[in-house]
C-alpha positions in Angstrom: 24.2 10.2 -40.5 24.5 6.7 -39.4 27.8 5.1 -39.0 28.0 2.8 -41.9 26.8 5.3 -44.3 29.6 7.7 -43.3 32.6 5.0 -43.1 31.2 3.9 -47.2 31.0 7.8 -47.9 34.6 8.6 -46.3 36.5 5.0 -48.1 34.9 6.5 -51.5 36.4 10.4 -50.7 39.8 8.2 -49.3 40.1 6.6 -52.9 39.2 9.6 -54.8 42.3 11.5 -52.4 44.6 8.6 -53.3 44.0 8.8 -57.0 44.1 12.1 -56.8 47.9 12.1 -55.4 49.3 10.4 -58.2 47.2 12.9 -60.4 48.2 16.0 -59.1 50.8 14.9 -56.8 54.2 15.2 -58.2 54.3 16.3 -61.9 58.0 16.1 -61.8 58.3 13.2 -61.5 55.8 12.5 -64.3 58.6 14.1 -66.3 61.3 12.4 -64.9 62.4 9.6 -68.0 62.8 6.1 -66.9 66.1 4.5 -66.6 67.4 2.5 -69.3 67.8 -0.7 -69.6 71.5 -0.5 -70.2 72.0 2.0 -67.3 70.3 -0.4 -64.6 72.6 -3.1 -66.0 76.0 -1.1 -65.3 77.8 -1.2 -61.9 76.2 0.8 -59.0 78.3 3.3 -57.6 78.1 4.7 -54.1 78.4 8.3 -54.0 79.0 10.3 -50.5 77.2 13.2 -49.4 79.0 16.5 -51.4 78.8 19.8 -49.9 76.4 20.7 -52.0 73.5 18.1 -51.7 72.3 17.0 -48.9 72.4 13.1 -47.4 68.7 12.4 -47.5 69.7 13.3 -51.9 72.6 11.6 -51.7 70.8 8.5 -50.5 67.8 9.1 -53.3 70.8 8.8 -56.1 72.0 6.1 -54.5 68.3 4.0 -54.4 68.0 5.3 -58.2 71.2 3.8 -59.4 70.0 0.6 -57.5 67.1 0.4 -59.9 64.9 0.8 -56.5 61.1 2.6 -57.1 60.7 5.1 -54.6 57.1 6.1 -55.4 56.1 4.7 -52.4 57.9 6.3 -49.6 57.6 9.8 -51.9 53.7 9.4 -51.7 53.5 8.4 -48.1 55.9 11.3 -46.8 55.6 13.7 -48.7 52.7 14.1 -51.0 49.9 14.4 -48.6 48.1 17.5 -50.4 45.0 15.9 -52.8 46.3 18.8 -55.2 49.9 19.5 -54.6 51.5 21.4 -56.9 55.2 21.0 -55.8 57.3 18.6 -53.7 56.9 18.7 -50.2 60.9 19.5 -48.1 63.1 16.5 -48.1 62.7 16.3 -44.3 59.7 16.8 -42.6 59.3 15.2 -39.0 56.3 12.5 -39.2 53.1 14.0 -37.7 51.7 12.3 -34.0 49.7 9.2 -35.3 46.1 10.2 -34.2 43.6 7.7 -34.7 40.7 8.4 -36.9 37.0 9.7 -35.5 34.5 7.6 -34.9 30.8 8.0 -34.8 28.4 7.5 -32.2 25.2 6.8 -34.4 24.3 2.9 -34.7 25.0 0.9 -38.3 22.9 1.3 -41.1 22.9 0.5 -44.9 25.1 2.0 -47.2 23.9 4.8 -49.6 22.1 4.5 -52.8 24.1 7.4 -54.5 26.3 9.7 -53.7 27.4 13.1 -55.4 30.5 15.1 -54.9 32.1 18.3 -55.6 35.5 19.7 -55.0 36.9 23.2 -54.4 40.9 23.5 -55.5 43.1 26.9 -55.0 44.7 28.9 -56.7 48.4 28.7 -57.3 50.7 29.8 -54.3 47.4 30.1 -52.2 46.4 27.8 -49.4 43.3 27.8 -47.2 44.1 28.5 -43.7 42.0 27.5 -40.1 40.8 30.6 -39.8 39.4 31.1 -43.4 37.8 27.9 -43.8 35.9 28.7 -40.1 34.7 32.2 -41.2 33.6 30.4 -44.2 31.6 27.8 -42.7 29.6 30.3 -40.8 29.1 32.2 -43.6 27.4 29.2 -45.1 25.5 27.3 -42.5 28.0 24.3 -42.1 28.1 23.2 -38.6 31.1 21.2 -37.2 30.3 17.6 -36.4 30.4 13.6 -36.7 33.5 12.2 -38.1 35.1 15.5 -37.3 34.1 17.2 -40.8 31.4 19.6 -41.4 27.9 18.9 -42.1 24.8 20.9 -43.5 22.0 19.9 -40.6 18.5 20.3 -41.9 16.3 22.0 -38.6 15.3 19.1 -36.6 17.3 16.4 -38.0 21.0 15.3 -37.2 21.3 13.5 -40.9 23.1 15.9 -42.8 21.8 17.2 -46.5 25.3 17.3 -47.8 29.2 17.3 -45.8 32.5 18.7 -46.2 35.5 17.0 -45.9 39.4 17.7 -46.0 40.6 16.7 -49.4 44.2 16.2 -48.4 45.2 13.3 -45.5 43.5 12.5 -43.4 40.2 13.7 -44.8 39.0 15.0 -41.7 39.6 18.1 -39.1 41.4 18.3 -35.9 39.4 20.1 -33.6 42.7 21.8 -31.5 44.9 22.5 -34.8 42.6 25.3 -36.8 45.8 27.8 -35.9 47.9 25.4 -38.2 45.9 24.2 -40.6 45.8 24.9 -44.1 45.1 22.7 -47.2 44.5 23.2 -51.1 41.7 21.4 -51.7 38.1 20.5 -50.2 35.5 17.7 -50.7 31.5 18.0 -50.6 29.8 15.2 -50.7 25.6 13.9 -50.3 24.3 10.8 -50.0 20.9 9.4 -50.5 18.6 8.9 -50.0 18.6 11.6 -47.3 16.7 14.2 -45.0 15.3 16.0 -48.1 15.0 14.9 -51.8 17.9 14.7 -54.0 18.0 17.6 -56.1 17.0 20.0 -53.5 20.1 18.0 -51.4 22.1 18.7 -54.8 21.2 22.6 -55.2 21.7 23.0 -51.5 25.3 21.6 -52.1 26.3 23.0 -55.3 24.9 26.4 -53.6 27.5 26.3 -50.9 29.9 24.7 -52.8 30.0 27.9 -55.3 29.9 30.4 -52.4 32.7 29.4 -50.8 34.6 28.7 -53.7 34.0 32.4 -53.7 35.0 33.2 -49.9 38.2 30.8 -50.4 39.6 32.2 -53.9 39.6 28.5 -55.3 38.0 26.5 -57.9 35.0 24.2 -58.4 35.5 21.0 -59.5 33.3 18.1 -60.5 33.4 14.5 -59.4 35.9 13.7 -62.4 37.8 16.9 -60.9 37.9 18.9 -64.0 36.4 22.7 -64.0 32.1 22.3 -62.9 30.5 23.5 -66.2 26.8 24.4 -66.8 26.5 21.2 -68.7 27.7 19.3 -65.8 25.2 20.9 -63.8 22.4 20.1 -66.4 23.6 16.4 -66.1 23.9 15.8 -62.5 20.3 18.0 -62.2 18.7 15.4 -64.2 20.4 12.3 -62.7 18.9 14.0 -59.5 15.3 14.1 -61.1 15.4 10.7 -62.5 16.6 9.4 -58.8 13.4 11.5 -57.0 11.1 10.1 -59.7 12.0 6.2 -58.9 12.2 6.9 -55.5 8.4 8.5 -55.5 
């Protein structure tokens, strides 16, 4: 796939994680009720770390009191999961900035359309390295550009349809399969492509359904709510109509 194509296809899976972490991310803090008005107008105090909380809480108190939003630092530390359904540890040492992959392939337009998927976990279950590998090979995805995986039609390096990671960064490290896990992967195809798009679409949704099976996790649809026949009948059609102007 050429480089351009790829960089639009991976900003629209970035925003779809980012909205996705404030969806997913944190639902107690959804719950959490917003200071009042009065209570950000009284005097802050500071309270010390007590033997039974640690400093890092001590210091979250203390930002509350001082009417300070936290969000941010919440989301960039700790919610990296797409689909996170608890906090992440108050500490967690900050992962070796790695750059991100880069393709090889020259510049080219961006695409026409582009149709996704999602597969989400159960509860209390994550996908590890070595899953997700005996998975791929189980369904023909090949490891690849960008460092995600890629369905390659025979004699052609444009893939029919990708895989991404649905949690930060979005992509694979080659050297850390023995650590990884994650609760939530992204397919995604753009078009036009190697081959027409609703056999690019049943080729996808095929694979997408298979290993939702190999991974015990659940198929989503772009909006990321459970893939129904009726969605199916939808996105089918939208695929027709694209083939017919296309023709």
């Amino acid at each position: 796939m050429e480089a351009s194509t790829l960089r639009w296809i991976l900003i629209f899976v970035g925003i779809i994680i980012v909205g996705s972490i404030f969806l997913f991310g944190n639902p107690e803090k959804k719950r959490k009720p917003k200071a009042s008005r009065k209570s950000r107008q009284e005097p802050v105090q500071r309270r010390e770390p007590t033997l039974d909380g640690t400093a890092a809480e001590s210091e979250a108190r203390e930002r509350e009191l001082e009417g300070l939003d936290d969000s941010a630092t919440v989301v960039g530390q700790q919610e990296l999961d797409m689909f996170a359904d608890k906090p992440a540890p108050a500490a967690v040492p900050k992962p070796e900035h790695k750059p991100p992959p880069k393709s090889t392939r020259p510049p080219g337009p961006p695409p026409e359309k582009i149709a996704t998927l999602f597969l989400l976990t159960q509860v209390n279950h994550r996908i590890t390295g070595a899953e997700l590998l005996q998975a791929t090979v189980s369904t023909g995805m090949e490891f690849g550009d960008m460092s995600i995986f890629h369905r390659l039609p025979e004699g052609s390096d444009q893939p029919v349809f990708s895989m991404a990671n649905a949690a930060k960064p979005g992509y694979f490290e080659r050297d850390e399969w023995n650590t990884f896990e994650t609760n939530g992967l992204a397919f995604f195809m753009a078009l036009p492509g190697p081959v027409s798009g609703l056999d690019a679409w049943d080729s996808m949704l095929a694979t997408a359904r298979r290993m939702s099976e190999l991974l015990h996790a659940e198929l989503l649809d772009d909006a990321r709510n459970p893939f129904t026949r009726q969605r199916e009948a939808q996105v089918r059609e939208e695929m027709r109509e694209y083939d017919r102007q296309k023709a």
